[in-house]
gemmi code that builds the backbone of each chain (N, CA, C; Angstrom):
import gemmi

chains = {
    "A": [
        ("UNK", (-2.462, -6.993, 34.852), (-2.392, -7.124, 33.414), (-1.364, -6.181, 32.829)),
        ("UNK", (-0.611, -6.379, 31.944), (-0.121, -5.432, 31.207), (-0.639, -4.607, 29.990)),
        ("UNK", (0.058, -3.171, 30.092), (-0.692, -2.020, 29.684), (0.113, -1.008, 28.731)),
        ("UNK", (-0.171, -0.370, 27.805), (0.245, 0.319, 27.285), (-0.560, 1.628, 26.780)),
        ("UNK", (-0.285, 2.844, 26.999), (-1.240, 3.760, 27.138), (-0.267, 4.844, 26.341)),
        ("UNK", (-1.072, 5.197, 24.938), (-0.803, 6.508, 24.338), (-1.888, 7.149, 23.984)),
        ("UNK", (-1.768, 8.598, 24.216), (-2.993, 9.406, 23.086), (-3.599, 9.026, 21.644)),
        ("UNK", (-4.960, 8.836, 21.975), (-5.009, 8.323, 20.629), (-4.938, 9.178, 19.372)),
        ("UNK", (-5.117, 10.776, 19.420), (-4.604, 11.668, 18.212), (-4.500, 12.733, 18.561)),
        ("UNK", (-2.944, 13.202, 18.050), (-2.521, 14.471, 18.384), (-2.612, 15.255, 16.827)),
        ("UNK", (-2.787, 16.942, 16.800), (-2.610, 17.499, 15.822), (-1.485, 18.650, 16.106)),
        ("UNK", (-0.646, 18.901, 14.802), (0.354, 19.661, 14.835), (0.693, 20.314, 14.043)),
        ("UNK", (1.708, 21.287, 14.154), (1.580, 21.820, 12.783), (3.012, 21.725, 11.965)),
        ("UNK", (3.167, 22.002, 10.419), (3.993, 21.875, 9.931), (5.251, 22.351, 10.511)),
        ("UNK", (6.691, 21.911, 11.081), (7.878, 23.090, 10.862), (7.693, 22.895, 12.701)),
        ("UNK", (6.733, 22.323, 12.984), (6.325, 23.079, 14.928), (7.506, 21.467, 15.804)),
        ("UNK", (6.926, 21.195, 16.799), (7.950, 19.911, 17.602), (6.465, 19.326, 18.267)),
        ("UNK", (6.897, 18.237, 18.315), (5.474, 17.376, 19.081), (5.980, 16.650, 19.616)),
        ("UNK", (5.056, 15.962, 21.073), (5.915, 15.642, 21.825), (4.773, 14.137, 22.321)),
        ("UNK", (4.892, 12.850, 21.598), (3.983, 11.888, 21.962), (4.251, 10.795, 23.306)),
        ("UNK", (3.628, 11.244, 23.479), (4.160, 10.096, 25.441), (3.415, 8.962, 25.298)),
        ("UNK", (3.868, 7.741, 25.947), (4.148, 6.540, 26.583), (3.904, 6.193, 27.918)),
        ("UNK", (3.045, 5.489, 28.487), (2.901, 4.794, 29.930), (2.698, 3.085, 29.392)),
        ("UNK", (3.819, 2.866, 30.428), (2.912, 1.329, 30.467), (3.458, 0.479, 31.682)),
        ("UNK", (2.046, -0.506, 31.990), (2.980, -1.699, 32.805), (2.884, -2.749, 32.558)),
        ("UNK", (3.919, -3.155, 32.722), (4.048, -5.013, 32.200), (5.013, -5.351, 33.152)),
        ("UNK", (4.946, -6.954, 32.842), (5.420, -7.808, 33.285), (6.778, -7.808, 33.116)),
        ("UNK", (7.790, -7.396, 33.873), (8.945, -7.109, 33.070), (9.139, -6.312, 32.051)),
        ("UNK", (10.725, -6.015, 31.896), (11.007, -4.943, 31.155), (12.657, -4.695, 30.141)),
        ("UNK", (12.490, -5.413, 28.689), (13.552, -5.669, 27.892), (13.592, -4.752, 27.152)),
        ("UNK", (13.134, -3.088, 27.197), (13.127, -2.217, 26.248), (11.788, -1.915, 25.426)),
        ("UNK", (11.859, -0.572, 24.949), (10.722, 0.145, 24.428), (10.930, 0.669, 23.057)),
        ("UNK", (10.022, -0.212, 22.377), (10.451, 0.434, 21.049), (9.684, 1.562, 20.265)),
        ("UNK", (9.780, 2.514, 19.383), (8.766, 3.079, 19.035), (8.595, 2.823, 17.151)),
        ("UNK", (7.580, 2.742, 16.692), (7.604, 2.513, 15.098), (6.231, 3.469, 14.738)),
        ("UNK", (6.951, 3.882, 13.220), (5.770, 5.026, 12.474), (4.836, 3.744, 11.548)),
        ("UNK", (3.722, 4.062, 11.832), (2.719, 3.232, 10.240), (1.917, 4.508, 9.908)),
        ("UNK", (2.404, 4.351, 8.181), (1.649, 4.941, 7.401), (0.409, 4.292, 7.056)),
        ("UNK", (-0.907, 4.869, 6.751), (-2.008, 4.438, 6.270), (-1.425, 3.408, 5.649)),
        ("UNK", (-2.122, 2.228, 5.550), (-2.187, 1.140, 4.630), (-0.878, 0.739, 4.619)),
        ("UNK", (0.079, 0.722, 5.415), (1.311, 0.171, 5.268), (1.809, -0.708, 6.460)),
        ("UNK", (2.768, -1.384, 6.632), (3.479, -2.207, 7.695), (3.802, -1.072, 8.357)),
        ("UNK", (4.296, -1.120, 9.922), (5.074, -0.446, 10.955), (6.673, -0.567, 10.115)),
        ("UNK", (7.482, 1.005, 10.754), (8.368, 1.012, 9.845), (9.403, 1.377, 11.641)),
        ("UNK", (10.162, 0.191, 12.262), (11.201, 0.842, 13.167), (11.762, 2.523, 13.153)),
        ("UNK", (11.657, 2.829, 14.355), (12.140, 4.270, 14.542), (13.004, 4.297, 15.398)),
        ("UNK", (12.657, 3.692, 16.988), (13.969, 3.827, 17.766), (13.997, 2.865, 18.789)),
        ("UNK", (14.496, 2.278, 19.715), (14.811, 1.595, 20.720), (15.472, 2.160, 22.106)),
        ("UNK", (14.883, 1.927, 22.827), (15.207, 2.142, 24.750), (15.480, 0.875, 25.546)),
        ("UNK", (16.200, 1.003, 26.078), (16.764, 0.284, 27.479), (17.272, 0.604, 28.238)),
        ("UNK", (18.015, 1.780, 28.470), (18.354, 2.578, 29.124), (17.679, 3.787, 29.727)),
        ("UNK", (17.662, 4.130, 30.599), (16.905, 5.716, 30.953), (17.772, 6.621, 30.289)),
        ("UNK", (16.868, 7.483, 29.297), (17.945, 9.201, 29.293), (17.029, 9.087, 27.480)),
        ("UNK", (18.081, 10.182, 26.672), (17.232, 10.274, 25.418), (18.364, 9.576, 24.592)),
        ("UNK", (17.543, 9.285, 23.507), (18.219, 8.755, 22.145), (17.577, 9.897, 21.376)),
        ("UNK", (19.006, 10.507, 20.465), (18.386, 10.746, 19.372), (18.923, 10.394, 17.695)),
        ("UNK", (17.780, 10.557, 17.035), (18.781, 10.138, 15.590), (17.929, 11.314, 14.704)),
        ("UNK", (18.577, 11.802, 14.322), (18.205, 12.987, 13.394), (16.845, 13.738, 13.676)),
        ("UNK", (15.829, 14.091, 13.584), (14.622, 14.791, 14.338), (13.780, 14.124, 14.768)),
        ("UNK", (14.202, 13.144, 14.843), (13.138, 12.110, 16.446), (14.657, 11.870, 17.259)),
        ("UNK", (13.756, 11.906, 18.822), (14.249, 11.548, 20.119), (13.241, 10.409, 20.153)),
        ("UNK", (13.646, 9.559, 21.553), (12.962, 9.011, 22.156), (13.672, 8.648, 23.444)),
        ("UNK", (13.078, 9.216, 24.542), (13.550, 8.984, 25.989), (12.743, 8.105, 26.546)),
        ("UNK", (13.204, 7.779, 28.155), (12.323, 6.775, 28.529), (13.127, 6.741, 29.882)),
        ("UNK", (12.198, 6.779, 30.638), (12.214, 6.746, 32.228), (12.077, 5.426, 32.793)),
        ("UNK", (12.845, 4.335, 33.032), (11.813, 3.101, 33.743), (11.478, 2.949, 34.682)),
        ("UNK", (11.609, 3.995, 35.859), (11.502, 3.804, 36.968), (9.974, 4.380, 36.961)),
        ("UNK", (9.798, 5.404, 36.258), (8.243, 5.755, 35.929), (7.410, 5.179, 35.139)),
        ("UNK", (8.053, 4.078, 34.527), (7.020, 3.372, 33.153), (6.941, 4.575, 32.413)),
        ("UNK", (7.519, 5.256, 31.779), (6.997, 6.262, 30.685), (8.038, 6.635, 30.082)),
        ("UNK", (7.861, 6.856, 28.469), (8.769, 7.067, 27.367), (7.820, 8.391, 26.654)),
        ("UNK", (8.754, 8.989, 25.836), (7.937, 9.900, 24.709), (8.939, 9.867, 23.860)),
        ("UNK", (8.060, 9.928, 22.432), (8.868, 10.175, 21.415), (8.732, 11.605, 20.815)),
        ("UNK", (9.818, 12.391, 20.399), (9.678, 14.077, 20.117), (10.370, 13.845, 18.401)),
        ("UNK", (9.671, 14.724, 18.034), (9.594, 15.099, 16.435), (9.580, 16.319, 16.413)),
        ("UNK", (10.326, 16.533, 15.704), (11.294, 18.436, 15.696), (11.152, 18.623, 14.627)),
        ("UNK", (10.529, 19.438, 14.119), (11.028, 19.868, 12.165), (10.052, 19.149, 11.886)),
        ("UNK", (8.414, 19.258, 12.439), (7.491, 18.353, 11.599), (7.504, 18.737, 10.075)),
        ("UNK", (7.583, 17.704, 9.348), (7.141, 17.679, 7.903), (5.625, 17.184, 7.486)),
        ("UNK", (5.018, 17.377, 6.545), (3.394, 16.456, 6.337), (3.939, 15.235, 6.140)),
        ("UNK", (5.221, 14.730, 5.532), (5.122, 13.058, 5.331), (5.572, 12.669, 7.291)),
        ("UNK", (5.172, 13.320, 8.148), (5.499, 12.755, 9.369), (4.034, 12.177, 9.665)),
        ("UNK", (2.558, 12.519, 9.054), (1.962, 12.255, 9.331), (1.209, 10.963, 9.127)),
        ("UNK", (1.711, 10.322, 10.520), (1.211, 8.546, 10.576), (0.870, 8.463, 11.746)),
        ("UNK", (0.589, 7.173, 12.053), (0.210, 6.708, 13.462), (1.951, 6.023, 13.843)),
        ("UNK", (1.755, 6.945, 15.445), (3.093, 5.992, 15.855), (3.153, 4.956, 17.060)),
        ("UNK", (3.330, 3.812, 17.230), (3.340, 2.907, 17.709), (4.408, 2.881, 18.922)),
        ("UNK", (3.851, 2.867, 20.133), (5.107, 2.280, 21.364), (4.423, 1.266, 21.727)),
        ("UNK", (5.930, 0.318, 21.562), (5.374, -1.268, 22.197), (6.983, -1.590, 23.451)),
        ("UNK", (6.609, -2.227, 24.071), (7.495, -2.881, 25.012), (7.561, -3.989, 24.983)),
        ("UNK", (8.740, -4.443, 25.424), (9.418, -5.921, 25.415), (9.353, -6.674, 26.930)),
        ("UNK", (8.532, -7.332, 26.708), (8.144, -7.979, 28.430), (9.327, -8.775, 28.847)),
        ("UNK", (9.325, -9.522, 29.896), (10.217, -10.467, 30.587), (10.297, -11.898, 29.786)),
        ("UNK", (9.180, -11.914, 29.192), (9.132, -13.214, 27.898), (10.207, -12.461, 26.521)),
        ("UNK", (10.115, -11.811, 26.646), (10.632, -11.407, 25.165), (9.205, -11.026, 23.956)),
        ("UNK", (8.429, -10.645, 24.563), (6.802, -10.771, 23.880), (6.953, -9.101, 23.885)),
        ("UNK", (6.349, -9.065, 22.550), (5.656, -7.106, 22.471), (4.728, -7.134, 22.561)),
        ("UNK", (4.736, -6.186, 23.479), (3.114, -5.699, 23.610), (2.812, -4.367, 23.356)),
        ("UNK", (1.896, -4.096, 22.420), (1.809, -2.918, 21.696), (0.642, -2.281, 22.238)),
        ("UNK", (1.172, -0.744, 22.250), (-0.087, -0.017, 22.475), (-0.737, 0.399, 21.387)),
        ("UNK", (-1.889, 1.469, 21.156), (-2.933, 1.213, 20.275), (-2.373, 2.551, 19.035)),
        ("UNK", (-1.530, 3.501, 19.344), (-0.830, 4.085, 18.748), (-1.687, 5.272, 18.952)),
        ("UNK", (-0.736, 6.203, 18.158), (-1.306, 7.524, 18.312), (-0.914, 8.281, 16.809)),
        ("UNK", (-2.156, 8.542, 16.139), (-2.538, 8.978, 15.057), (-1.898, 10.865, 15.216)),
        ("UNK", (-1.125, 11.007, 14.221), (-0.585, 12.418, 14.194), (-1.182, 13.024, 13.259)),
        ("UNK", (-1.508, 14.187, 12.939), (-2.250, 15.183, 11.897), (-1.039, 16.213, 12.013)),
        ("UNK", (-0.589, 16.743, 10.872), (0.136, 17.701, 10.598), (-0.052, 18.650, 9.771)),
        ("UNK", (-0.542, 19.505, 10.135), (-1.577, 20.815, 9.160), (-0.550, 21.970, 8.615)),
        ("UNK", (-0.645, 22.257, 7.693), (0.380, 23.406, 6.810), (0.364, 24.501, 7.575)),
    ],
    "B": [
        ("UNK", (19.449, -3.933, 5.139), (19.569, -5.598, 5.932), (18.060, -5.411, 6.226)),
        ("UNK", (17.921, -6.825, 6.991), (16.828, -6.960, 7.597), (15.710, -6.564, 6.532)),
        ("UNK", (15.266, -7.339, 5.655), (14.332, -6.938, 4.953), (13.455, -8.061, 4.796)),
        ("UNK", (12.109, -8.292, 5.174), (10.896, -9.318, 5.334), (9.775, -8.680, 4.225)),
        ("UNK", (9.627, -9.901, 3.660), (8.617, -9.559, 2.265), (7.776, -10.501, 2.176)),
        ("UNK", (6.711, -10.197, 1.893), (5.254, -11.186, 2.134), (4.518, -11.097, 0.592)),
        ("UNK", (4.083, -12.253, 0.351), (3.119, -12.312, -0.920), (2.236, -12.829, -0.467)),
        ("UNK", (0.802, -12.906, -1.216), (1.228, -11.726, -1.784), (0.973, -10.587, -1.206)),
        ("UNK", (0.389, -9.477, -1.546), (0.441, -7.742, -0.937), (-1.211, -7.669, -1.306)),
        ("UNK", (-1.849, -8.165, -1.806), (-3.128, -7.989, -1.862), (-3.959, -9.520, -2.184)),
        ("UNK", (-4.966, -9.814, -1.612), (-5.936, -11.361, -2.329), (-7.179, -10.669, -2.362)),
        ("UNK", (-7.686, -11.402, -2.954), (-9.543, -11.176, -3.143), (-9.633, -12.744, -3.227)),
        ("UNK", (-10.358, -12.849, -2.386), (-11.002, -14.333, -2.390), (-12.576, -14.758, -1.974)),
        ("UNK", (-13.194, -15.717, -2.437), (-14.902, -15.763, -1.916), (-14.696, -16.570, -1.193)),
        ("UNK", (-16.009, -16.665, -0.453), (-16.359, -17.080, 1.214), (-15.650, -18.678, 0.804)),
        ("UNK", (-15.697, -19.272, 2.154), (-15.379, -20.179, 1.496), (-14.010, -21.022, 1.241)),
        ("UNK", (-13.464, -20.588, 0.862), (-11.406, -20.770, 0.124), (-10.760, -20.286, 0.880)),
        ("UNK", (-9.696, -21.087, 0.919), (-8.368, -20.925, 1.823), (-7.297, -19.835, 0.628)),
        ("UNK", (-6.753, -19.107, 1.625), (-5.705, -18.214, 1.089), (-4.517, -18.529, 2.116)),
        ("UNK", (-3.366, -18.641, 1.427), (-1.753, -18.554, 1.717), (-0.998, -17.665, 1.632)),
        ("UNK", (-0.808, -16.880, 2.644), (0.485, -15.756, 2.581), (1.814, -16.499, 3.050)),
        ("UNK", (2.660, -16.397, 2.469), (4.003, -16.286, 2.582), (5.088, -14.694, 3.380)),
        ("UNK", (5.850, -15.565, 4.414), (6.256, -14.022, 4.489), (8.555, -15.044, 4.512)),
        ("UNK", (8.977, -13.889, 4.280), (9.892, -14.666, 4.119), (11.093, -13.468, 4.684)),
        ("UNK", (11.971, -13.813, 5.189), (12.775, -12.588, 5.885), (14.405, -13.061, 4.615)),
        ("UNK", (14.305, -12.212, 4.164), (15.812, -12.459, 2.757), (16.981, -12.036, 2.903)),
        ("UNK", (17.260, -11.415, 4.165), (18.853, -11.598, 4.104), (19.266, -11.553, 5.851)),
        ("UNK", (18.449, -12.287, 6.538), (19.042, -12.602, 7.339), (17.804, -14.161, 7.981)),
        ("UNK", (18.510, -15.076, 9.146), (17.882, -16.046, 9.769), (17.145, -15.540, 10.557)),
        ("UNK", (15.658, -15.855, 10.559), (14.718, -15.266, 11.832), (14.229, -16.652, 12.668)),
        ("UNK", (14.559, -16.607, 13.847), (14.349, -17.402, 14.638), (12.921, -17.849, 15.091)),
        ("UNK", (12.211, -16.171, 15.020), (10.895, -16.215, 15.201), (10.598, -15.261, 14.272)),
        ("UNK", (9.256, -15.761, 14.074), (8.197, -14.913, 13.058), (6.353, -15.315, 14.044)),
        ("UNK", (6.625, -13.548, 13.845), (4.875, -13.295, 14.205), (4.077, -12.869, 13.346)),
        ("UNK", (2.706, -13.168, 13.647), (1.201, -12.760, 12.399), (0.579, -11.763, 13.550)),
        ("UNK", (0.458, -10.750, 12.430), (-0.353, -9.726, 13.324), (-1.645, -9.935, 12.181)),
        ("UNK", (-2.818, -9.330, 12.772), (-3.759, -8.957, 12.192), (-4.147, -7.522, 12.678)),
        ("UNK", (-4.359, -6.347, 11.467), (-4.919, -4.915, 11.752), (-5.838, -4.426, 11.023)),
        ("UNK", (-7.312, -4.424, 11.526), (-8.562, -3.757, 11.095), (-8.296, -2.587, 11.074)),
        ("UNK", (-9.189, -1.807, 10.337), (-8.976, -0.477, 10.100), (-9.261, 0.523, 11.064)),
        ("UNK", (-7.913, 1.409, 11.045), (-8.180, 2.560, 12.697), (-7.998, 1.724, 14.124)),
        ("UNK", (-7.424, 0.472, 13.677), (-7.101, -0.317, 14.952), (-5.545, -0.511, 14.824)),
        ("UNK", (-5.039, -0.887, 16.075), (-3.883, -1.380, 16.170), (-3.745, -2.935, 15.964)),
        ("UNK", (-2.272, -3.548, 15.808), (-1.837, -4.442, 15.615), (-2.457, -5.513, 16.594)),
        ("UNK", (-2.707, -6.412, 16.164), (-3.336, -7.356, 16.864), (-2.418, -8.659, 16.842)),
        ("UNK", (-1.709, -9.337, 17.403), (-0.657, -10.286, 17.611), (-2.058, -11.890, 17.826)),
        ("UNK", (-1.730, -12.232, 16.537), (-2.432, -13.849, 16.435), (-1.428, -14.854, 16.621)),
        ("UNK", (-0.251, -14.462, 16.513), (0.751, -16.376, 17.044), (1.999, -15.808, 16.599)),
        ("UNK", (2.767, -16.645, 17.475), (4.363, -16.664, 17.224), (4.668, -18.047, 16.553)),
        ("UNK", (5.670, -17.898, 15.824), (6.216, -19.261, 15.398), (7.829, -19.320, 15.541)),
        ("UNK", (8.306, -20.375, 15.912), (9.441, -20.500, 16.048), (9.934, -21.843, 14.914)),
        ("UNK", (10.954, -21.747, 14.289), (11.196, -22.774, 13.547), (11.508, -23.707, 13.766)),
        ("UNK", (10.785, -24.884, 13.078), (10.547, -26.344, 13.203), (9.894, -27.048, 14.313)),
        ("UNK", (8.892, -25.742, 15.059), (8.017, -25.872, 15.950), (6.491, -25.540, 15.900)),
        ("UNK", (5.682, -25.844, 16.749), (4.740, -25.501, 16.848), (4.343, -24.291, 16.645)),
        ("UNK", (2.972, -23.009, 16.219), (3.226, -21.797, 16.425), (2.340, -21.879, 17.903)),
        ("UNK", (2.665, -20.713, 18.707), (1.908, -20.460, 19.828), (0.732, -19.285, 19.732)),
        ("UNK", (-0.559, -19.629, 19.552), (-1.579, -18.544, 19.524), (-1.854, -17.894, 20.407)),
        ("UNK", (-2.371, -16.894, 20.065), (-2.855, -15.881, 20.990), (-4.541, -16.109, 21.766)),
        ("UNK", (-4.760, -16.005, 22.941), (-6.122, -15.990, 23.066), (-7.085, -15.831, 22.030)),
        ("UNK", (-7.985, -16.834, 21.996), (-9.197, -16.017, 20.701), (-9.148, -16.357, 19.420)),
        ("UNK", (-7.765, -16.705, 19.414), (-7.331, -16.884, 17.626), (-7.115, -18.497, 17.626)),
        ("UNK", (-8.218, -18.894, 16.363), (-8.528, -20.471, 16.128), (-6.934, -20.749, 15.878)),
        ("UNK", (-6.696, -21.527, 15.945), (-5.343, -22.408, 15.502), (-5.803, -23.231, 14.216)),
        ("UNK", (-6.911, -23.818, 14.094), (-7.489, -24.290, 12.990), (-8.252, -23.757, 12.030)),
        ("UNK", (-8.467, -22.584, 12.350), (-8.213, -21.724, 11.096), (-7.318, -21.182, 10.473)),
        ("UNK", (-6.329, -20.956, 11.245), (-5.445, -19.690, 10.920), (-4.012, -20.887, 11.079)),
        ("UNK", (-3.684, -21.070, 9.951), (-2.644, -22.651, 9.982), (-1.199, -21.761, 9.704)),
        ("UNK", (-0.285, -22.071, 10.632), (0.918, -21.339, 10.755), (1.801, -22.354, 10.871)),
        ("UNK", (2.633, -22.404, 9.429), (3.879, -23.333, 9.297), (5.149, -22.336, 8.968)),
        ("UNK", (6.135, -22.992, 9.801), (7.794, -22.256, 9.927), (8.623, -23.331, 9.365)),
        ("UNK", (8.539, -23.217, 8.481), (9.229, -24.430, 8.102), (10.394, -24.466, 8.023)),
        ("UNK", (11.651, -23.123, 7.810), (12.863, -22.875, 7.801), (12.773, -21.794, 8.199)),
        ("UNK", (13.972, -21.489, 8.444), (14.656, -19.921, 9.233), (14.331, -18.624, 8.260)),
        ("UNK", (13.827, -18.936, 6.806), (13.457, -17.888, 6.560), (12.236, -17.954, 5.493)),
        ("UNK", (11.439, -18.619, 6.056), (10.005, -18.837, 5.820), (9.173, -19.278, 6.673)),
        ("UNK", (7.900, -18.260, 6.767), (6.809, -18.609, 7.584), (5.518, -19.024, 6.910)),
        ("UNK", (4.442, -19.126, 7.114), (2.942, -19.385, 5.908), (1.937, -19.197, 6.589)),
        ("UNK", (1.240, -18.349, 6.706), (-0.057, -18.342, 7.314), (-1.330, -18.544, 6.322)),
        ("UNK", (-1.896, -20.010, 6.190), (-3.357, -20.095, 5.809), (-4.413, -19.705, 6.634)),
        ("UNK", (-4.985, -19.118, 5.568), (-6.795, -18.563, 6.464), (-7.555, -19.602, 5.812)),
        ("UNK", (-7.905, -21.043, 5.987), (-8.831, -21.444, 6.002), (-10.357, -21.107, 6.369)),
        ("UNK", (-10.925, -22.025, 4.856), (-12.929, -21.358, 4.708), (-12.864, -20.300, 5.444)),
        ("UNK", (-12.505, -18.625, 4.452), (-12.427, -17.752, 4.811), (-13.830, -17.228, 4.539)),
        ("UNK", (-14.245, -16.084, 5.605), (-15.438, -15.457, 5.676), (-14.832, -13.994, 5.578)),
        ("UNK", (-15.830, -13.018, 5.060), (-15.913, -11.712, 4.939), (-15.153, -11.243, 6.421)),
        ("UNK", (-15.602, -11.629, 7.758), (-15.348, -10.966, 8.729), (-13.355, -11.349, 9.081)),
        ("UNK", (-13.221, -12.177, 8.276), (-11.511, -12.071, 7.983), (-10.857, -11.243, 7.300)),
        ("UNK", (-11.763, -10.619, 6.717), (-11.386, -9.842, 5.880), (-10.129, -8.505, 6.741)),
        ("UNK", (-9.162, -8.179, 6.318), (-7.961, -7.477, 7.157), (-6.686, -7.495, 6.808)),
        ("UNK", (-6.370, -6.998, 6.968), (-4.711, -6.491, 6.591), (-3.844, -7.391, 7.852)),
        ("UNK", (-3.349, -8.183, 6.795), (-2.110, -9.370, 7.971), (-0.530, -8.820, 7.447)),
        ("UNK", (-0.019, -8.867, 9.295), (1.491, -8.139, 8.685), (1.857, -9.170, 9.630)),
        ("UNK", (2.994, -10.078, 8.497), (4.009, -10.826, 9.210), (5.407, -9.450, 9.960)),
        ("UNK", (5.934, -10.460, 10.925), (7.454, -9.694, 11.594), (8.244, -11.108, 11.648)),
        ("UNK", (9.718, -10.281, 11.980), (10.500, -11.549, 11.871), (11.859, -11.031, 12.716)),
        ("UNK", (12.081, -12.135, 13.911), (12.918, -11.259, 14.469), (13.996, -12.436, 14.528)),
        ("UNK", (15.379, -11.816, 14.608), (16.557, -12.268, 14.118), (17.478, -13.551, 15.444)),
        ("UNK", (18.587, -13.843, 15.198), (19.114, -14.217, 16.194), (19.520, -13.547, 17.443)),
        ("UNK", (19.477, -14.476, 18.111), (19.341, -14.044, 19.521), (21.151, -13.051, 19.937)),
        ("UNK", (20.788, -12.207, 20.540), (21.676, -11.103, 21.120), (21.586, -9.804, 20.302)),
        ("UNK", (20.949, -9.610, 19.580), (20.094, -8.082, 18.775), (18.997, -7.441, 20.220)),
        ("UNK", (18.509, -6.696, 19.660), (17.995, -5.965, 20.645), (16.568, -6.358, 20.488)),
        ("UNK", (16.103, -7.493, 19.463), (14.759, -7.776, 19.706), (14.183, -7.208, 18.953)),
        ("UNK", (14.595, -6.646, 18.113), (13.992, -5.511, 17.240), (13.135, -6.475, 16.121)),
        ("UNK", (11.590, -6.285, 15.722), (10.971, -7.205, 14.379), (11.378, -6.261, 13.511)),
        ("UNK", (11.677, -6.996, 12.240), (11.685, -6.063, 10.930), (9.759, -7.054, 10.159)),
        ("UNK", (9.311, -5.458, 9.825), (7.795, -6.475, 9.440), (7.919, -6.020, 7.963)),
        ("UNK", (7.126, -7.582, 7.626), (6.949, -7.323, 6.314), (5.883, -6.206, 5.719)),
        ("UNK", (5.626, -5.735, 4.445), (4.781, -4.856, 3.541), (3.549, -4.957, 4.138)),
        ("UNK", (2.753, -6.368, 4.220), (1.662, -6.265, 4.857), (0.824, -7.123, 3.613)),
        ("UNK", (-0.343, -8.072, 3.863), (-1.002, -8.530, 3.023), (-2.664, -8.174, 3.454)),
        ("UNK", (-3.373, -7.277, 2.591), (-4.266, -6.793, 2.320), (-5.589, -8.309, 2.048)),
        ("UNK", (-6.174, -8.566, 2.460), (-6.950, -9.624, 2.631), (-8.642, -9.210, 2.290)),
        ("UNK", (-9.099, -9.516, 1.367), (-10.434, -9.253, 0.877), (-11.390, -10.053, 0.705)),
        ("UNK", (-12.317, -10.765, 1.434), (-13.269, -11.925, 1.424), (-14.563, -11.861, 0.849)),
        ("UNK", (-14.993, -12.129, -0.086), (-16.060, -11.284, -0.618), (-16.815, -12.442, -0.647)),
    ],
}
model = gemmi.Model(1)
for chain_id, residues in chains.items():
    chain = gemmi.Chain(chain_id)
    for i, (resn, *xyz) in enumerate(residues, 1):
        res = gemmi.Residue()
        res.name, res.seqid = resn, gemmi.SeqId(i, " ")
        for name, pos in zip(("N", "CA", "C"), xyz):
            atom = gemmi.Atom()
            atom.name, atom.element = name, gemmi.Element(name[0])
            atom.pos, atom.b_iso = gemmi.Position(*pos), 0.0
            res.add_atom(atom)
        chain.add_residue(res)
    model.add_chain(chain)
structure = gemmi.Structure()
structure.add_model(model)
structure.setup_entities()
């Protein structure tokens, strides 16, 4: 079956770096995406993998290993509006996402 | 770019009645559009893909005859919840993903807040 496995809640603190990891296996493998949802809101795109090594765009990274099935996304310079649930989903051999269950961030002053 | 917008953003409806969300992707062609459904403190739950001027394809579990999914053009999708019950009650977020050679990326819409009373 295919799988996607994140922590379900990390806490952190304001100004600190957090570091949310990724396992999964599936059926094939077209890239890993990661997206923030705020309470009560749609998923909002953050970054994309297909390659092994890191991406970064301003204080999120997101790397990703495929030979290990595992990605993490890192947040540097936490702020309180960082605090959402963040979503890694992967892109199977269909072209299908399959999402993991996300991982709820707390960011304390 | 890439911006997908759904109406409406909130319903209240009694048991009973069909409700229509619209999700519509406005400045670009989406080839495909998906319906998620997300209960609260849960993750995204993927109920059907639709591809335009086709059938949609459901997900395990999810009625097809309830949950009526028309694509009728490249940048409109419709999901009816037919004789809706309380336990439908949930937050539905359309996505909409673009022509082919992008990286696959969905842009999702706002999200429609669903209330069955």
């Amino acid at each position: 079956g295919q799988n996607i496995d994140q922590p379900t809640e990390m806490t952190a603190t304001e100004g600190a770096i957090v570091q949310i990891n990724c396992t999964y296996q599936t059926s094939g493998f077209n890239g890993l995406f990661w997206y923030q949802q705020h309470a009560g809101e749609a998923p909002t795109f953050l970054s994309y993998n297909v390659l092994d090594g890191l991406e970064e765009k301003g204080r999120f990274s997101s790397f990703l290993s495929r030979s290990k099935g595992y990605s993490y996304l890192l947040l540097k310079e936490l702020q309180m509006k960082d605090s959402a649930s963040y979503l890694c989903a992967v892109m199977d051999s269909n072209y299908q996402l399959i999402w993991g269950a996300g991982t709820k961030l707390i960011i304390k002053p | 770019g890439a911006v997908v917008s759904q109406h409406p953003s909130w319903v209240i409806c009694k048991s009973g009645t069909s409700v229509k969300i619209e999700c519509r992707s406005l400045d670009f062609q989406a080839t495909t559009m998906f319906w998620y459904r997300q209960f609260p403190k849960q993750s995204l739950m993927l109920m059907a893909t639709s591809n335009e001027g086709s059938k949609a394809t459901y997900e395990q579990g999810v009625e097809k005859d309830k949950f009526l999914i028309n694509h009728a053009s490249l940048t409109l999708s419709t999901l009816t919840v037919t004789s809706a019950h309380p336990e439908d009650s949930s937050f539905y977020i359309c996505s909409a993903k673009g022509l082919a050679g992008d990286s696959g990326e969905q842009y999702f819409g706002p999200g429609t807040r669903l209330t069955v009373t």
